[in-house]
N, C-alpha and C positions, 0 to 999 in steps of 0.2 A: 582421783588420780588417774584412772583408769582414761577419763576421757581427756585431760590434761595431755598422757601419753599418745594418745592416738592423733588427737591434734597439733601436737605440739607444743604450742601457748593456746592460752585459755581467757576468757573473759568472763564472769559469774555468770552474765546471759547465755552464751555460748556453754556452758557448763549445764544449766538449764534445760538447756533445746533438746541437747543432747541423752539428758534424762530420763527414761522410760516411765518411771511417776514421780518426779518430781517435787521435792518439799519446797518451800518458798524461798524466794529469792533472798531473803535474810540468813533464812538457814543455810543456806549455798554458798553466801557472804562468808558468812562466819566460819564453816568449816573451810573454807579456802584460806581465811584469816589464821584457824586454828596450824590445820598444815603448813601454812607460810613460818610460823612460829616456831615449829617442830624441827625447820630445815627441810623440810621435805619441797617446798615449793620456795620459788622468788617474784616479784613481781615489775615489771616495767608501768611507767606511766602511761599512756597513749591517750593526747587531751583528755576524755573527762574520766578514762575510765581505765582499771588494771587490767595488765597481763599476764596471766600467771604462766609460770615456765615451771618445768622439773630442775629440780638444782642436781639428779643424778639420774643416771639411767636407769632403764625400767629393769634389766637384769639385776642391779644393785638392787634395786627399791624393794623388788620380790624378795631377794633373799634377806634383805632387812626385817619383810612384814613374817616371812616366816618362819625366820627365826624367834621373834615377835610371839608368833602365835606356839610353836612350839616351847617354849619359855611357861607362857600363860597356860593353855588349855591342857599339854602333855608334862608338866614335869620337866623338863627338860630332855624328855624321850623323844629320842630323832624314831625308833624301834617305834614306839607308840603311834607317834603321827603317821607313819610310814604305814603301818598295820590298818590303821583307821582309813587311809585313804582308797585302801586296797580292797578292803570289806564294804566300802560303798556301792549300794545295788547296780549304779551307773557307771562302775569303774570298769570301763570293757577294755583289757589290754589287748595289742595286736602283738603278735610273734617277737615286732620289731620292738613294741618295747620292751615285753620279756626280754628279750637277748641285751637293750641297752641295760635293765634292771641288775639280770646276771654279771654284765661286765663291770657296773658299779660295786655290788657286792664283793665280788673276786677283787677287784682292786680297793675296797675300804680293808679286806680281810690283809694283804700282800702289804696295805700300809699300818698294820697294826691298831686302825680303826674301830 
């Protein structure tokens, strides 16, 4: 999906290229096939070969996969995911997003959240 979005439309080869290591081109097939199924992708013809396109934006799609994930891994704990992302050794906040974090809190708190 990721590379889907950054392009655009997508072709399984182009999907491919784009790949850092790459599974085979069946397998690339088919989970494009899979996502097309799901709604998550559409595809166009172009002579011999598809185009796959996002059927929603990437902002929608994220909070689709993480609510997705928060469902699955966390219980349904937004707190838990939240926590876990924060305890990751690589999660370096800067000030700025401290302060966005703060203004989210204060305002999930103001809406009874």
């Amino acid at each position: 999906m990721d590379v889907v979005f950054r392009l655009g439309k997508a072709s399984v080869s182009e999907v491919l290229q784009e790949l850092p290591d790459p599974p085979s081109y069946s397998a690339v097939r088919g989970m494009m096939r899979l996502l097309e199924e799901k709604g998550h992708l559409r595809h166009e013809q172009e002579g011999l070969r598809y185009l796959y396109m996002p059927t929603a934006g990437q902002e929608q799609a994220q909070t689709s996969a993480l609510r997705h994930m928060v469902r699955t891994f966390f219980g349904g704990s937004a707190t838990a995911a939240a926590a876990t992302l924060l305890e990751l050794p690589d999660a370096k906040l800067s000030a700025e997003d401290l302060s966005r974090l703060q203004k989210l809190i204060k305002q999930a708190k103001s809406e009874g959240r």
